[in-house]
C-alpha positions in Angstrom: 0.0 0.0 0.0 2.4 2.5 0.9 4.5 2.0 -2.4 1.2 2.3 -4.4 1.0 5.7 -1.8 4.3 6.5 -2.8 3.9 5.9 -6.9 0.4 8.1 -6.6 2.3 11.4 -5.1 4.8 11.0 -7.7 2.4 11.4 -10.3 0.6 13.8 -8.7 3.2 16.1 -8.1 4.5 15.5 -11.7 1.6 16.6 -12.8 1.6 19.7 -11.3 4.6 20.6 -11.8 3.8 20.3 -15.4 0.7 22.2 -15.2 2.6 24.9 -13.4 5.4 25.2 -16.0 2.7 25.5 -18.9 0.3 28.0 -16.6 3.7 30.2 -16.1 4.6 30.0 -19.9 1.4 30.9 -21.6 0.8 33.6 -18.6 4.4 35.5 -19.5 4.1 34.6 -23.6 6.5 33.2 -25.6 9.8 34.9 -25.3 11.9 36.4 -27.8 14.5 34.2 -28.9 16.2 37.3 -30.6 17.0 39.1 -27.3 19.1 38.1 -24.0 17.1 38.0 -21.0 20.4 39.8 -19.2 23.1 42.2 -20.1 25.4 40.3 -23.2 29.2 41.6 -23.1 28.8 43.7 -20.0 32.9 44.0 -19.5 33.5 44.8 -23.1 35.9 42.0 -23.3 34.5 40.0 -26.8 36.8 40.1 -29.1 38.9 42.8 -27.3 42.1 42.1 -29.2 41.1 41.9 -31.9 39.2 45.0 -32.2 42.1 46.7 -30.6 44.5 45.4 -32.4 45.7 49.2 -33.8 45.1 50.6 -30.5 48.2 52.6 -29.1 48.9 54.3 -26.0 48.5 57.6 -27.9 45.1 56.3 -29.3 44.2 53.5 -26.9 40.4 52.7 -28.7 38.8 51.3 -31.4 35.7 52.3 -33.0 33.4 49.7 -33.5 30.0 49.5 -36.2 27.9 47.0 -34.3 26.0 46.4 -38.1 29.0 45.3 -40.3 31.8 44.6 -37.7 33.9 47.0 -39.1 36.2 48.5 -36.6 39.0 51.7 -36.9 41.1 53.3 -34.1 44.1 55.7 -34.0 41.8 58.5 -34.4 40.4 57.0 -38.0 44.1 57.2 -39.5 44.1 53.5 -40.0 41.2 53.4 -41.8 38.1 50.9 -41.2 39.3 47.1 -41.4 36.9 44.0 -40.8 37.0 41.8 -37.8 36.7 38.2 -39.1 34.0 36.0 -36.4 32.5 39.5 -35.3 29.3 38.6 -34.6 26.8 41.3 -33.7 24.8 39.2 -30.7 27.6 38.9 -28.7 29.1 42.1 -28.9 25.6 43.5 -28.1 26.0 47.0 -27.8 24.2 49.7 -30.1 24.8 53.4 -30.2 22.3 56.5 -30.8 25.2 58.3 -32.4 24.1 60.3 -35.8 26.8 62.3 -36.2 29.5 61.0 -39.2 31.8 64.2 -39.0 34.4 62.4 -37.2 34.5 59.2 -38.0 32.2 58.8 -41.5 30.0 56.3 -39.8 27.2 56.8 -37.6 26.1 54.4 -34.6 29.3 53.1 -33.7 30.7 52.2 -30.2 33.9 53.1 -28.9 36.0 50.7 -26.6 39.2 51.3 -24.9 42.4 49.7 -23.2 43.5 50.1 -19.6 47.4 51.7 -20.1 48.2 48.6 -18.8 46.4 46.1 -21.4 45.0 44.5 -18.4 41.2 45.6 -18.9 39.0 46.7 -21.8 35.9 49.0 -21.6 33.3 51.2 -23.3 33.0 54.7 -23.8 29.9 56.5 -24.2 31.3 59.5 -26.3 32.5 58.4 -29.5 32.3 61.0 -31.4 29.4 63.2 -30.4 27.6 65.0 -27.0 24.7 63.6 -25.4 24.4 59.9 -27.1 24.0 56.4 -25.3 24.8 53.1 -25.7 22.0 50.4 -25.3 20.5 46.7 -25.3 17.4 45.4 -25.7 16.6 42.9 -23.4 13.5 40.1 -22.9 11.8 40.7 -19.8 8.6 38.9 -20.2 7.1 37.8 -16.8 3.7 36.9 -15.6 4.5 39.1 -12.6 6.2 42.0 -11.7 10.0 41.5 -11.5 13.2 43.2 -10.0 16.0 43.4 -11.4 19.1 44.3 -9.8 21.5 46.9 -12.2 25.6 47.6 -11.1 28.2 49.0 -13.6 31.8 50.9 -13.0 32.4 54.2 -13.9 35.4 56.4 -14.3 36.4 59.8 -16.0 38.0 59.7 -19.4 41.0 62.4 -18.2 41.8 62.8 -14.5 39.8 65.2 -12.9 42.5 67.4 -11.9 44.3 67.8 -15.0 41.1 69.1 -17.0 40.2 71.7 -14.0 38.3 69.2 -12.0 35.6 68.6 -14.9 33.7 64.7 -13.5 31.8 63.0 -16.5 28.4 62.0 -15.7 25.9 59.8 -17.0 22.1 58.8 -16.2 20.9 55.2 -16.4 17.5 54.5 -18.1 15.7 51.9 -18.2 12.0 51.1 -20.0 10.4 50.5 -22.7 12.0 51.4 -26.4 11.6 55.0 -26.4 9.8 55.5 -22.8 13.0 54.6 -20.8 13.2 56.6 -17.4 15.9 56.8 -15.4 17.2 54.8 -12.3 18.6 55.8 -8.9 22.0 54.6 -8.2 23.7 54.1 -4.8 28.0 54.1 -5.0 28.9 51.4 -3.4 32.9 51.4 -4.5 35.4 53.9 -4.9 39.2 53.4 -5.9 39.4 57.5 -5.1 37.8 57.8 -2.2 34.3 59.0 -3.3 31.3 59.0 -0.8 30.1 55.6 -0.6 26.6 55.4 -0.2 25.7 58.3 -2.0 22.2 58.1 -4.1 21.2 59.8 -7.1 19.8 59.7 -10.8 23.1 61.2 -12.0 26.1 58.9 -11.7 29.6 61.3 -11.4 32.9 59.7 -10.5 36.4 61.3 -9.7 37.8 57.9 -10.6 40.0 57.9 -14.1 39.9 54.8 -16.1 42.7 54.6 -17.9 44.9 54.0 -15.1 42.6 51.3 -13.3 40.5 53.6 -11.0 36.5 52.9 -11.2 33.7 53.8 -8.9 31.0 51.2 -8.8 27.1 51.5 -8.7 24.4 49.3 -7.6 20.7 49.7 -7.9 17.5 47.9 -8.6 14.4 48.5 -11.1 10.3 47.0 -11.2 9.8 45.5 -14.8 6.2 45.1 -14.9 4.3 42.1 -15.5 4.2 41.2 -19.5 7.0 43.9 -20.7 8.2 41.8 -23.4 11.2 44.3 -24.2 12.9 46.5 -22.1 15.8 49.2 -23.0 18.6 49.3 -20.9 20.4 52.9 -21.6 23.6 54.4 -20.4 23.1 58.3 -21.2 26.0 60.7 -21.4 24.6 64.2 -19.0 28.5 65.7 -19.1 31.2 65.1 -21.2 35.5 65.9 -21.2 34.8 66.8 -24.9 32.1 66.3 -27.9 34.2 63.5 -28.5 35.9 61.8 -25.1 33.8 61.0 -21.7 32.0 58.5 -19.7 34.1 55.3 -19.0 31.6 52.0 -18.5 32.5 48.3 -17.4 31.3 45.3 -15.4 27.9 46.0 -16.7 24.8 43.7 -15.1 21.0 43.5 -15.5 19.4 40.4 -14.7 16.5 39.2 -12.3 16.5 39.6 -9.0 13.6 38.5 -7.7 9.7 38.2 -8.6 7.5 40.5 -6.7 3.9 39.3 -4.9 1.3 41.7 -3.6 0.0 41.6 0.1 -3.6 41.0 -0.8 -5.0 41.9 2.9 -4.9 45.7 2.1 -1.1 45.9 1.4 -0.4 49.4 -0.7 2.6 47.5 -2.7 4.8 45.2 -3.5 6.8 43.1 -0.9 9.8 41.0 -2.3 9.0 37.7 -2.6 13.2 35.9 -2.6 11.7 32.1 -2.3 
């Protein structure tokens, strides 16, 4: 009797586990195999040598056009030269840039070299004021989700040789085209910048090039049933129309679902289980 017991539950239980995996699936919708459901290439490492492979210490970037895999550096002298095996969904990264005054291309993303060839990163001002880099990411859920966002930033110069100028930059983080942005809390500094510190605007003293970074942690509701959702890095302030904002160890990925206190809660509570 009590293997027959036994046999029963089984079933049972497989059952509903079954039931509960299709209930979940046709209650989110089917996702988009096009997209990552997290950030892709977050530390700007894919390919890094490749693409950097006429990078100097005078010129230590390369310019890269996400569409054909193209890629130039030493300030466009070299010309633009293919990167055989690029391939698009793993670098990841687009650009809003329009301007092709500089570098005859529009939407391309700059990366960069550490001086010493230890790291590689993105910049968000290639070659023109105000312009982001993004991905598009599947965040299809049947209930509301957080997701937990952290990223390093530094200065392109040091602070105190361009008359203390800070680059600064502004998360965002929404639909395509209705992103908003997100409050940041540092929670790292190689310089000595406030830890704990909160704001929409993320400034560092931290330069780059030479390994300093200040790092950022925060956390972001994606509704139930977003099926896309933009995640934007936005330069506020620049060094130059063309150098500024330093980027790396990007993340955005689930936290943890969300579950509403239906015995006259007002919100959400975090549900980690």
């Amino acid at each position: 009797l009590g293997s027959i017991i036994r046999t029963a539950v089984a079933s049972l239980t497989a059952i509903g586990l079954a039931l509960t995996v299709q209930t979940g699936a046709s209650a989110a919708g089917a996702r988009d195999a096009a997209l990552p459901d997290a950030i892709v290439n977050g530390d700007f490492e894919y390919l890094g040598d490749s693409l950097l492979a006429y990078a100097t210490d005078t010129w230590n970037f390369a310019n890269v056009d996400p569409t054909t895999g193209d890629v130039n550096s030493t300030d466009g002298a070299e010309g633009w030269h293919h990167v055989d095996g690029f391939d698009a969904t793993r670098f990841a990264w687009r650009s809003s840039q329009t301007d092709t005054g500089v570098n005859a291309r529009a939407g391309i993303v700059e990366i960069q070299r550490s001086h010493d060839k230890s790291n590689v990163y993105g910049e968000i001002t290639a070659s023109q004021a105000g312009t982001y880099i993004y991905q598009d990411i599947d965040t299809r859920h049947e209930t509301d989700t957080v997701y937990t966002v952290s990223l390093r930033h530094a200065n392109r110069g040091r602070p105190s040789d361009n008359n203390g100028h800070m680059d600064a930059l502004r998360v965002l983080i929404g639909p395509p085209g209705r992103e908003r942005a997100v409050e940041l809390t540092r929670t790292g500094s190689d310089v000595g910048d406030a830890i704990g510190e909160t704001s929409e605007i993320v400034r560092s003293g931290a330069w780059g090039w030479i390994g300093e970074w200040d790092t950022y942690e925060g956390t972001v509701v994606i509704p139930a049933g977003q099926p896309v959702t933009r995640f934007t890095f936005q330069s506020v302030d620049s060094l130059t129309d063309v150098e500024g904002n330093l980027v790396d160890d990007i993340t955005f990925a689930v936290g943890y679902p969300l579950t509403y206190d239906l015995n006259g809660g007002t919100g959400p509570a975090p549900n980690r289980g």
